[in-house]
C-alpha positions as CSV (number, residue, x, y, z in Angstrom):
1,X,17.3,-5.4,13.9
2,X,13.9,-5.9,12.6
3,X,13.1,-6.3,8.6
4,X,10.5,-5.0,7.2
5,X,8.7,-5.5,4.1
6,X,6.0,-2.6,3.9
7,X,3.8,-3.9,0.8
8,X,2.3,-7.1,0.3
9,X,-1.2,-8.3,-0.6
10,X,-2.5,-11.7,0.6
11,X,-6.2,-11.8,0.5
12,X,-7.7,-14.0,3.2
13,X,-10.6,-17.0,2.3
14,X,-13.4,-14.3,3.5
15,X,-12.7,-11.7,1.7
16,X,-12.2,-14.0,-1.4
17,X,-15.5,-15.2,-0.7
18,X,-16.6,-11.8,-0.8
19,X,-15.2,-10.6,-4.2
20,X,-17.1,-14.2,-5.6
21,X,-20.3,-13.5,-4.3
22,X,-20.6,-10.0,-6.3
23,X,-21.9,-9.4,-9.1
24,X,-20.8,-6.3,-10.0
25,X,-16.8,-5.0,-10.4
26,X,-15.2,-5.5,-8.3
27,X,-15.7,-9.6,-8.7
28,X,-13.7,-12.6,-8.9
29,X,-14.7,-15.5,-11.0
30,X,-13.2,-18.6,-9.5
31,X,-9.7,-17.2,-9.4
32,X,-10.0,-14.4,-12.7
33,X,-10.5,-10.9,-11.0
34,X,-12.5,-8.2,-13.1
35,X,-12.2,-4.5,-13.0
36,X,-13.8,-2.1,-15.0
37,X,-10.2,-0.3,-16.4
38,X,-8.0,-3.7,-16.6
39,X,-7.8,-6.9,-18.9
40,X,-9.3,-9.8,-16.7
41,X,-6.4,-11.3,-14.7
42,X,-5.9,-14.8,-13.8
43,X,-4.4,-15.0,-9.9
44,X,-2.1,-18.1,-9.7
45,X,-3.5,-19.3,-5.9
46,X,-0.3,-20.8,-4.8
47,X,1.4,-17.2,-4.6
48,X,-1.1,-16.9,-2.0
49,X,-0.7,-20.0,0.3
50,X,0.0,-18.3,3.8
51,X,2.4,-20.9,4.7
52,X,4.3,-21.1,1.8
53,X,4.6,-17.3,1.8
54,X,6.1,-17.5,5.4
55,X,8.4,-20.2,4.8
56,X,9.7,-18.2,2.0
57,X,9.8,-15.0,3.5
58,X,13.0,-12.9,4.6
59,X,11.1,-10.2,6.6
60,X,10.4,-10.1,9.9
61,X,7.2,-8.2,9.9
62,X,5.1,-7.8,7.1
63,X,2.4,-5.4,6.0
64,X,-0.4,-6.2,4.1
65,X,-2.4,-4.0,2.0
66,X,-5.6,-4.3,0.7
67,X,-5.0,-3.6,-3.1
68,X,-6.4,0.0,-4.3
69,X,-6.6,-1.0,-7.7
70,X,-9.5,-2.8,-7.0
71,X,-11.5,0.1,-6.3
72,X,-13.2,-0.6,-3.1
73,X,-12.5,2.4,-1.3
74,X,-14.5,4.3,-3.9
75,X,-17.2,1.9,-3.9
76,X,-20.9,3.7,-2.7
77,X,-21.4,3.9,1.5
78,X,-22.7,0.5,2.8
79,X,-21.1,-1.3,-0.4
80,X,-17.4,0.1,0.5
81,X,-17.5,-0.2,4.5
82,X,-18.9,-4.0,3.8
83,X,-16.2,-4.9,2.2
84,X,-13.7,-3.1,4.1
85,X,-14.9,-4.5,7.3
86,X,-14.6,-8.0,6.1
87,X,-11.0,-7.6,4.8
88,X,-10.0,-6.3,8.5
89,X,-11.3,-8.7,10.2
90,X,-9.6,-11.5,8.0
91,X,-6.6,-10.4,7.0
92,X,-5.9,-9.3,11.7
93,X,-7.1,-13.4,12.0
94,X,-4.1,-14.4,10.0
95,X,-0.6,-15.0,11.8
96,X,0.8,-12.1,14.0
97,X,4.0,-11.9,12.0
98,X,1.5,-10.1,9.3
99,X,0.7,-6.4,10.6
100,X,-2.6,-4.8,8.0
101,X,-2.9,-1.4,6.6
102,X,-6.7,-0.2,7.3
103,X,-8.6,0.6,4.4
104,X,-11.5,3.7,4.2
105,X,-14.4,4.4,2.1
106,X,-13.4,7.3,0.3
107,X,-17.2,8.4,-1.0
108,X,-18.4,8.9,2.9
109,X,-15.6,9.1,5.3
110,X,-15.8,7.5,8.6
111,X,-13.4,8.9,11.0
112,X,-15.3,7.3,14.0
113,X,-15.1,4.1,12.2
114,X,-11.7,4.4,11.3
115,X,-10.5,5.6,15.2
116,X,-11.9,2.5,16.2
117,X,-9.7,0.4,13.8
118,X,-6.7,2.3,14.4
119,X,-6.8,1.2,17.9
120,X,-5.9,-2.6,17.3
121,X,-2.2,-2.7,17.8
122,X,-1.4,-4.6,14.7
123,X,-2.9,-2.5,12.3
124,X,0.0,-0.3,11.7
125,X,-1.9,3.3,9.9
126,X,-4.0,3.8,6.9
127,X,-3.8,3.1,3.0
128,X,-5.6,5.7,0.6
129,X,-6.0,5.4,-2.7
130,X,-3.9,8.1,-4.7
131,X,-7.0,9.1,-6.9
132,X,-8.5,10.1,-3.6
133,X,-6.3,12.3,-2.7
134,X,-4.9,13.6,-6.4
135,X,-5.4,17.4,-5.8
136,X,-5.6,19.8,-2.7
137,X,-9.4,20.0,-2.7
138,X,-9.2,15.9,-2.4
139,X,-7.0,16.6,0.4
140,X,-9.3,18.8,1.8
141,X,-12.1,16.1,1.7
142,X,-9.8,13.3,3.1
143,X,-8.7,15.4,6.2
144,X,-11.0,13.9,8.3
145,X,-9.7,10.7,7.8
146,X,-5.7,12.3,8.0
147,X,-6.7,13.6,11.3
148,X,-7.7,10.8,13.0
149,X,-4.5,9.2,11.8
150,X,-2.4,12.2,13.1
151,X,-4.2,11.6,16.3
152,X,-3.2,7.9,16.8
153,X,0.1,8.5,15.7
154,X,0.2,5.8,12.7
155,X,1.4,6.4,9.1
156,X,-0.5,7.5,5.4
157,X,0.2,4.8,3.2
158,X,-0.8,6.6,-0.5
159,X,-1.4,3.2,-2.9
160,X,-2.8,3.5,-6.4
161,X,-6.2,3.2,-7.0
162,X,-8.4,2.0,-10.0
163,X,-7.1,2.5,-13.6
164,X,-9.7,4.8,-15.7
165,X,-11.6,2.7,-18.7
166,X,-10.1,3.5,-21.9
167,X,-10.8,2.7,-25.5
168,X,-8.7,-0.4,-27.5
169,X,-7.1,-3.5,-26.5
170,X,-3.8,-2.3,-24.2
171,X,-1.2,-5.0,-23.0
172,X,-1.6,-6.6,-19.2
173,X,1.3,-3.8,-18.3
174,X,-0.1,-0.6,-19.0
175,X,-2.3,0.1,-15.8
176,X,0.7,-0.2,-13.7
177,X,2.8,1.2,-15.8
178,X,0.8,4.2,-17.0
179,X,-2.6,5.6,-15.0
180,X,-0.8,4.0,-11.7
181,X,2.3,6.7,-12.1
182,X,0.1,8.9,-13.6
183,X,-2.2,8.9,-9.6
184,X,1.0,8.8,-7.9
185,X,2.8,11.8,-9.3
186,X,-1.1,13.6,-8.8
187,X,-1.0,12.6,-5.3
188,X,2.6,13.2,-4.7
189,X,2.2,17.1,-6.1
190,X,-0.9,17.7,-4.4
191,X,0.3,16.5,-0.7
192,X,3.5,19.0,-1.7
193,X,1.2,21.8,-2.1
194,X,-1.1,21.6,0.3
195,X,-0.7,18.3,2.2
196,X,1.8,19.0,4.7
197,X,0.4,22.8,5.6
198,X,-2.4,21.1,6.6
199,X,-1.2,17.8,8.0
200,X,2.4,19.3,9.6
201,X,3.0,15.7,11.9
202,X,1.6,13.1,9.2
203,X,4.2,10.5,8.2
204,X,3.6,9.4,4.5
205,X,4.5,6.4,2.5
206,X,4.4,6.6,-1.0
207,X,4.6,3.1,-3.0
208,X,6.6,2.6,-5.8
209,X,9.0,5.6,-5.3
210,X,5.7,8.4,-6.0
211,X,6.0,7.4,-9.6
212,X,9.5,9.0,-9.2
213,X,7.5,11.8,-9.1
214,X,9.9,13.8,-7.3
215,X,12.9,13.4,-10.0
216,X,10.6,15.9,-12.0
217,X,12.0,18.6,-9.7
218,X,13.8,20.9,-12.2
219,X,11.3,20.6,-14.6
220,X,8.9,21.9,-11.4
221,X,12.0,24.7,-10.5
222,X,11.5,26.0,-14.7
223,X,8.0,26.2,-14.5
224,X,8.1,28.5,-11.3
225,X,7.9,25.7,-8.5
226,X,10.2,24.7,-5.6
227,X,11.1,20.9,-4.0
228,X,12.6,23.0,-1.0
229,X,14.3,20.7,1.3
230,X,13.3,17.2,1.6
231,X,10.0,16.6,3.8
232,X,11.0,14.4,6.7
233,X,8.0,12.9,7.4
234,X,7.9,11.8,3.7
235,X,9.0,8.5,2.4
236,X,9.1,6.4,-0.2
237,X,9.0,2.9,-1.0
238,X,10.6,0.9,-3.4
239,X,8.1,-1.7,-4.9
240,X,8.8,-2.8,-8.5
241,X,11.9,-1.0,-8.6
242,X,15.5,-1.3,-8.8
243,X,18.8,-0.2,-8.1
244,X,19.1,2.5,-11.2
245,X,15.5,4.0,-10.2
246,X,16.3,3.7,-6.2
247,X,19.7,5.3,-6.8
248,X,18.3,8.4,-8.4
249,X,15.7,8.9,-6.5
250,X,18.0,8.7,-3.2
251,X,20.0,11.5,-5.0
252,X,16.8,13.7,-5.0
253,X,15.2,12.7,-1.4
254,X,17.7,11.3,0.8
255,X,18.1,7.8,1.9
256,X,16.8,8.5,5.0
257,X,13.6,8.4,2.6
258,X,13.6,4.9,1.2
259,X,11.5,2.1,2.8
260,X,11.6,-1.2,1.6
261,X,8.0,-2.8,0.7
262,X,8.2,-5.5,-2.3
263,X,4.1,-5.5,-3.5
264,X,4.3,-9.6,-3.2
265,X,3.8,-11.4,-4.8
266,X,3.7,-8.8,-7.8
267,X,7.1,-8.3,-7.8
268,X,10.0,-9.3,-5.6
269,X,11.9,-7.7,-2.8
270,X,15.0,-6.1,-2.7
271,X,18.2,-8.0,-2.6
272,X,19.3,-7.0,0.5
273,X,23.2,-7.0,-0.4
274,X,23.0,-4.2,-3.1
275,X,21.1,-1.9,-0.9
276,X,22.1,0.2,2.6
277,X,20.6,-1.5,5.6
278,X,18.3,1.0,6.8
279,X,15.9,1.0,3.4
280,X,15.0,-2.7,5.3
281,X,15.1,-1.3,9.3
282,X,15.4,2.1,11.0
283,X,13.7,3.7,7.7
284,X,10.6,2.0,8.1
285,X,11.0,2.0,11.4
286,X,10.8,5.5,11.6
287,X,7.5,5.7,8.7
288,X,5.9,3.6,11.2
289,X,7.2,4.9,14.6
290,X,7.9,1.6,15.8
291,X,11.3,0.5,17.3
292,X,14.1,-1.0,14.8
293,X,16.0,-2.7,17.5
294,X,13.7,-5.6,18.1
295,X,14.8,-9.0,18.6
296,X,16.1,-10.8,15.1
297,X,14.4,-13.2,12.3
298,X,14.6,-15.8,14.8
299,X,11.9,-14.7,17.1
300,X,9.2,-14.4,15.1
301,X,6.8,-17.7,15.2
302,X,5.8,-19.0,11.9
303,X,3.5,-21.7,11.6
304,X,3.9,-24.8,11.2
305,X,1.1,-25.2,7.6
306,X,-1.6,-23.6,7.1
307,X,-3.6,-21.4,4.8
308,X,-5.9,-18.5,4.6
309,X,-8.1,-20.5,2.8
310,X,-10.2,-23.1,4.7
311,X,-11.3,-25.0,1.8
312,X,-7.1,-25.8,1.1
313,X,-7.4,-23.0,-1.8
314,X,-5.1,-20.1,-1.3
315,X,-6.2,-16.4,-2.0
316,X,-5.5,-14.0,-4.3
317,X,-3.8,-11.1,-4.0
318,X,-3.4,-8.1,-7.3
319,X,-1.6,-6.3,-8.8
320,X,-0.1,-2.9,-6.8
């Protein structure tokens, strides 16, 4: 059976080259990334090694994500699609046993652009940011985009997106912790009301369990609003949580719902012993519509060394 890990972020040396030749958020500065809503944050580049990562790695097939927080897919037209083109291209040259969520510009949406992309057999659907798609009129906006992805048959993967600026000095946590819940359980409600009328055959991912937005269910059921039976086509991954989160939310969903996805090198992956097998196999399987029953660890070629980086420096990743 095939293990999946569906969230990691490894940037490659061209799209780090990128973020360094900016000069306006997003922007790295040797390896400190700056965004407008978060304190500056220093990347530790061996997390990032490509070959280290691999060596280490208990997956089979990993997908990476370019990291929403960083604000990109909001980014005006030409300054959005720039980027976005250069992260695809880099991150499908690195080693086939990593398979890429696309990214979209989320200010002008391409669907011919993003048809084209969805094509390449590796790239396994499309990540949104949540605060492009945190109420129905949002929804309404990205349908262009959803439709193309109905059409080719790949998977919504909803990630958060940038943190709003706010006043004072706030710990490292809080934009994780706080406005990244906050977009999730936005995102989460608004693809319950209107999402799935619209979009009946899309297969969603949320990361990092919604936010847990759907243990808020019988506060929704006193204020006049129904969960109804669990959505089929919706799941949820498990990213920076564990087994007291994962359990509850299985009681609300299902754990036909849960996929595995870690947000490396973030946070770490699930210990596979204390979990059921499927979170790691036929769940994700299914959120991808890819076959579970493919050959075992053993098949997949790893390389020998290597890095992303040609100048021996490995990229960064952030925080998801």
């Amino acid at each position: 059976m095939t293990r999946f890990d569906c969230h990691q972020h490894l940037w490659p040396g061209e799209f780090v080259a990128a973020l360094r030749a900016r000069q306006h958020h997003p922007y790295l500065r040797d390896w400190t990334l700056f965004l407008p809503g978060e304190n500056p944050y220093r990347v530790d580049p061996a997390a990032h090694d490509v070959a280290g990562r691999m060596g280490r790695e208990n997956s089979d097939r990993v997908l990476l994500s370019l990291s929403s927080p960083l604000g990109i897919e909001h980014l005006p037209g030409h300054d959005a699609a720039g980027l976005i083109d250069v992260w695809h291209e880099s991150a499908l040259r690195l080693p086939g046993f990593f398979h890429v969520w696309a990214a979209a510009p989320v200010t002008a949406p391409d669907p011919g652009a993003l048809a084209e992309v969805l094509r390449e057999p590796r790239i396994a659907g499309l990540q949104l940011p949540a605060t492009a798609l945190g109420d129905p009129a949002a929804i309404e906006r990205m349908s262009p985009l959803l439709a193309e992805l109905e059409r080719a048959g790949k998977p919504l993967l909803v990630h958060p997106g940038p943190a709003t600026v706010e006043d004072g000095e706030l710990p490292d946590w809080w934009a994780a912790v706080v406005p990244y819940v906050n977009q999730l359980h936005r995102s989460w409600a608004a693809w319950h009301v209107a999402g799935r009328k619209w979009h009946a055959n899309l297969r969603v991912g949320f990361v990092a369990l919604a936010g847990l937005a759907p243990l808020h269910h019988e506060r929704m059921a006193a204020r006049g609003g129904d969960l109804g039976t669990p959505d089929p086509h919706v799941f949820y991954e498990t990213s920076s949580y564990g087994p007291e989160a994962i359990s509850a939310l299985t009681g609300v969903v299902g754990r036909d719902a849960i996929v595995h996805g870690s947000d490396l090198p973030y946070a770490q992956p699930l210990d596979r012993k204390l979990f059921p097998a499927e979170f790691f196999t036929t769940n994700p399987a299914r959120l991808l519509s890819v076959s579970a029953a493919e050959s075992g660890p053993g098949s997949v070629p790893r390389p020998a060394g290597g890095s992303a980086d040609p100048g021996g420096s490995a990229p960064p990743g952030r925080r998801g």
